[in-house]
Structures are given as structure tokens and as C-alpha cells.
N, C-alpha and C positions, 0 to 999 in steps of 0.2 A: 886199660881199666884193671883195677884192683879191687876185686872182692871179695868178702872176710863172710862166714856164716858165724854169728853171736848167737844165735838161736837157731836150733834144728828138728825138735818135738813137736808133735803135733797135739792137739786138745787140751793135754794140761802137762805142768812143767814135772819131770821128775828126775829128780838128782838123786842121787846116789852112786853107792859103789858098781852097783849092776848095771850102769848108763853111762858113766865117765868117756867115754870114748866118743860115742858116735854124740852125748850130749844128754842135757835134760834141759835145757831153757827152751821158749817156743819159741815161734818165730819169730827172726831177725836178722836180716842180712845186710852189707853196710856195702855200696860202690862208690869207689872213690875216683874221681876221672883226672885225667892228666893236666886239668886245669884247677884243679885243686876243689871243682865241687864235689859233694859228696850226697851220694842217698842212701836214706835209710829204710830200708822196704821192712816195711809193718816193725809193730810196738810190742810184741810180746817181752815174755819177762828176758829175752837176751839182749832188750835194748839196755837193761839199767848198765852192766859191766861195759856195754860199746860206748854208754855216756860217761862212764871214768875214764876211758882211753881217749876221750878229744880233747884237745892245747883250747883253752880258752885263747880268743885273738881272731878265731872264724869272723866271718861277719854273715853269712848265709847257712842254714841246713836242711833239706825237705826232707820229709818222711814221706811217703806211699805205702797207704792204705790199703791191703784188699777188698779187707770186709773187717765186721766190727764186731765178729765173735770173740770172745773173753780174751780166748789163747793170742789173739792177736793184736789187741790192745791196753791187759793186763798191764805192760812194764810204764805205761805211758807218764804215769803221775812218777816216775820211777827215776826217769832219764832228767839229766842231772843239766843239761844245759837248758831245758825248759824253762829255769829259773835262774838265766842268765839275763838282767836287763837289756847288755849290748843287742844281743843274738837277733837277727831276724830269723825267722821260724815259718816256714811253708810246710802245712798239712793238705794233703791231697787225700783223696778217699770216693764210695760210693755215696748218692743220697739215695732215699726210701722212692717209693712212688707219693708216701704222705708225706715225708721231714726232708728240710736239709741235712747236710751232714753234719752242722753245728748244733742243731738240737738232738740231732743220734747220739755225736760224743756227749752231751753234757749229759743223759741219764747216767752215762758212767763216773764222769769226772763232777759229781758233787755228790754233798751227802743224801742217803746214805750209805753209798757203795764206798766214796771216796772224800776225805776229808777237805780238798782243793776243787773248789769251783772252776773249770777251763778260763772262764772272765776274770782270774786272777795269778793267771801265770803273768811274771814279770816279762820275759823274754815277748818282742814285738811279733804276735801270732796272726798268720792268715792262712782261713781256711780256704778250700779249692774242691768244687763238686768234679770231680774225671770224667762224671756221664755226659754232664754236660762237655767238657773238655776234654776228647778223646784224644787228642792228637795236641799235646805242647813240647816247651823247650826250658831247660835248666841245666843253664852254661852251655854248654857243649853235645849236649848230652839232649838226643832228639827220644820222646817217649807216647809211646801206645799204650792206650790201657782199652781192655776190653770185658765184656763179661763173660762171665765162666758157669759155669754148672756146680753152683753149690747152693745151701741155701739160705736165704736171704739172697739182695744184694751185692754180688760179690764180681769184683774183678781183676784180672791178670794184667800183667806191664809185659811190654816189649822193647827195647831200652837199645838205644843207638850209640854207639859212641866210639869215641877216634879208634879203637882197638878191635871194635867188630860188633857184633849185639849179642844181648845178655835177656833171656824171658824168665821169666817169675812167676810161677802157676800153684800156689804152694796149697790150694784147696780145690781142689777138681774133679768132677766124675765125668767123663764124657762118652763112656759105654752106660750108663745109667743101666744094668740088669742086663746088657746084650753081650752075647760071645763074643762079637768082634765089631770093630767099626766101617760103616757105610761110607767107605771112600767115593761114591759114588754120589754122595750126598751135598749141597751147594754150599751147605753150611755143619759144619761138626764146629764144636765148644770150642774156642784158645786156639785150636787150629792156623791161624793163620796170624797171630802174636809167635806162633814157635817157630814160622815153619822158617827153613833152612839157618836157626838160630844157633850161635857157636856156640854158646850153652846153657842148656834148659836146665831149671829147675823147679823140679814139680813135684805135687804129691804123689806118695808114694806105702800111705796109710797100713796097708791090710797085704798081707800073705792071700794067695792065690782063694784057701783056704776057708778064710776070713772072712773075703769080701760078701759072698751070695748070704751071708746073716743079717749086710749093714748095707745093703741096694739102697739108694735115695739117701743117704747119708752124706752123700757130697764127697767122697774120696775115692781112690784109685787103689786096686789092688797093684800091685809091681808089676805083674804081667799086664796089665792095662798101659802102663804104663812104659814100657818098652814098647810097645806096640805105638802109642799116639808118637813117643818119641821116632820111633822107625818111619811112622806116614808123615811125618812134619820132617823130614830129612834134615834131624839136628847133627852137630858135630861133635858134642859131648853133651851127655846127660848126668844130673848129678840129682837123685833121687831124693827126698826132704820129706819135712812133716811124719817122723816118724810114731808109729803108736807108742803110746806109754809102757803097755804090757808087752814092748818088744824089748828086753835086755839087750847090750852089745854081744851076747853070744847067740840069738835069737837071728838079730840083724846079720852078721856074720854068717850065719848061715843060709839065710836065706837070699842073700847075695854073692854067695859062693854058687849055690842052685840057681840064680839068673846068669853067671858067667859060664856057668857046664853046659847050662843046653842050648848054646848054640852062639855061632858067632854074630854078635854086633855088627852093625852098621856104624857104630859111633861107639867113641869110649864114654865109661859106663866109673864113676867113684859117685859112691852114696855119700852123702851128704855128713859132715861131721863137723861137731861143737871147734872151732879156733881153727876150721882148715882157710888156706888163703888158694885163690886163683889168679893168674894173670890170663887175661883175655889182648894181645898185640894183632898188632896188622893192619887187615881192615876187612868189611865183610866180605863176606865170601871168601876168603883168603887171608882167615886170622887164625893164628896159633891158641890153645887153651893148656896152661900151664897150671898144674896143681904146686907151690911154693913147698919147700922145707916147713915142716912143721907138724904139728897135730894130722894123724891118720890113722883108719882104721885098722 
């Protein structure tokens, strides 16, 4: 498996000079499997640039939804194959306890948020409730989705495929306000979408610092976040959803401070704008390779 991060911000997009590195677009990460499907895990604003890098001539593309906070659905009207007649087009996502997930996206994608009606993309669209369907298949490629501790509706993927498995937890609180987590507990949040997964990636919001201001807010300080990675015995973690008000020399820092105080159980690269992974082997016994490219 081949996976690219298009989007690595969390809440809202911020480019500039002071963010270049680790990224300013929100979330959007692209797998690509050795059978040539591909997934697009959520629509923030770093789907538009991942929808100029694909060869019209697909004839399939899913996206996976976590949840339908702005950051994560912003780039949608955006992404350039939507409006591709040929394309068939699978959207997967949360529904409400009231809505499906077709009337959730259409408050966004018609006026007056958005000038395009969802009932008026060219491209052949079908939507896909994941609560109802917790457990499906695309191509090759076997997927869990499950819920997480954010709020609204929101849920995580755990993603199978010829090279090993890949989780996607990119909004998460799962200490909600506690020191540490109740491993002794029958149930903890994403828990077991991560566990022994060759590589997580999950939120990773807020400095140690930070967090106890933003309790119930749905994100993960870093240390929380090492910590869920440590009890899900992943193999590589690659930390995401970064805050807005964290510069690349911010982030650098404070992940320089999670590599000093103490050694890992798993290797640890935070998450950054255009870095690519290779995921080979098979589980339990698959390699996680960071590619040449963009690093922080």
C-alpha cells in the first residue's frame, strides 16, 4: 500500500510561510492498493491538489468520511473528478441518529454554503451509511470503520490490505479529561480499529499544555496520544490534525520533546503536507517505509 498525506491541519486550513512543512490543508490522505483502487480518507481542503494529481481513465474512487465537521468536508465541491461524467464515485460516511448521510452532506453542498447542489455532480455518485456498514470491502482492500470520541457522529477506519493495515483516527479524544487510560476497561474509543496496526494515524491536536483548556473538545494532546498508541501495540505512528496555532517550529519542537523523554515502542514521524509511506508484507509482519520526499 501507498500512502500520500494531501492534508495534515486540523480545524481549519493555514498556509503560509510558518506552516510550509509539516502543511496547511486539512485533512486528506489518499491509499492507493496494488490493485490499483484507491482511497480517499476525508475531503478537507487537501483533496482539491490530490484531485489534479489523478489520470482521468479510473473508472472507480471512494472517499471515507469520518465525520462532517467543515475541516473535513470543506474541499469536496473542490475535488475535480467529482465532475467527471465517466467516474463512478462511492461516498462512505456517518449518518445522525435523525439524517442520513445524504441529507447531512446536502446542508453543505447547496446554497447557501455552496453553489453546487450534491444532486448535480456529473460523476455516477453513491452514497454509503458505515454505521450501518461496519465491516465492507473495496477491491482488495478489507475496512472497519468504527466510532470514536469526537463530537457529533464520528468515526475511525481500519483498513486491510495486501501490505499490512493502515488506521485513520484523525479526530479523537479517548482520555476525555483522565490522566491515563483504563486498560482494564472492556471498551476504550478506536482501541481496537488501532490495535497491533502497522500504522496509526491519529490525532494529535494540542501540546501537553494545551489540552486541560480544550477537555470535550474531541482531540488528543501528543502525550495522549503516544500513550493510546503504546496500548494498541502499533508499529508506527504518524501523528496528524495538527493545530492551526502550531508553526513548523512549534511542531518541531514539541516532537523533538516526545522523542527525548523516552524510548518508543514504535517509530514515531508526525505527520507532514506531500510525505509518502509504503506499508509491504503482510500483517503482522509488514514493513512501514517513509519514501524520499517531503520531511520535516
Amino acid at each position: 500500500m501507498k500512502i500520500t498525506f494531501w492534508g495534515t491541519r486540523g480545524s481549519l486550513a493555514t498556509p503560509g510561510r510558518d506552516t510550509i512543512r509539516y502543511g496547511g490543508n486539512t485533512s486528506c490522505v489518499e491509499i492507493q492498493g496494488d490493485d490499483g483502487a484507491t482511497l480517499v480518507l476525508d475531503a478537507g481542503t487537501g483533496i482539491r491538489p490530490l484531485g489534479e494529481s489523478i489520470q482521468r481513465g479510473i473508472a472507480r474512487l471512494d472517499i471515507l468520511l469520518t465525520h462532517l465537521h467543515m475541516d473535513h468536508i470543506q474541499g469536496l465541491g473542490f475535488f475535480d473528478p467529482l465532475f467527471w461524467p465517466e467516474l463512478d464515485v462511492h461516498l462512505w460516511g456517518p449518518s445522525s441518529t435523525t439524517q442520513g448521510l445524504h441529507a447531512r452532506l446536502t446542508r453543505y453542498l447547496s446554497p447557501p454554503l455552496f453553489p453546487v447542489r450534491l444532486a448535480d455532480l456529473p460523476c455516477s455518485l453513491t452514497l454509503h451509511d458505515v454505521v450501518a456498514e461496519p465491516k465492507f470491502r473495496i477491491g482488495r482492500f478489507e475496512i472497519e470503520a468504527g466510532l470514536v470520541c469526537h463530537p457529533g457522529p464520528t468515526v475511525g477506519y481500519r483498513i486491510h490490505g495486501d501490505g499490512g493495515v493502515v488506521t485513520y483516527i484523525p479526530d479523537h479524544e479517548p482520555f476525555l479529561g483522565e490522566d491515563e487510560l483504563d486498560l482494564d476497561s472492556p471498551w476504550i474509543p478506536g482501541l481496537s480499529l488501532a490495535r497491533d496496526a502497522d500504522l496509526l494515524i491519529h490525532d494529535a491536536q494540542f501540546s501537553d499544555e494545551e489540552y486541560p483548556l480544550y477537555v470535550g473538545w474531541g482531540h488528543s494532546s501528543i502525550e495522549h496520544t503516544l500513550a493510546f498508541a503504546r496500548a494498541a501495540g502499533v508499529r508506527h505512528l504518524a501523528p496528524f490534525h495538527h493545530d492551526p496555532s502550531h508553526t513548523d517550529l512549534i511542531l518541531d519542537r514539541l516532537y523533538e520533546d516526545a522523542q527525548s523523554a523516552g524510548e518508543l515502542p514504535f517509530e514515531l514521524t508526525p505527520a507532514t503536507e506531500g510525505s509518502c509511506y509504503e506499508v509491504s508484507g503482510r500483517e503482522g509482519r509488514a514493513s512501514v517505509k517513509l519514501l524520499p520526499g517531503k520531511r520535516p
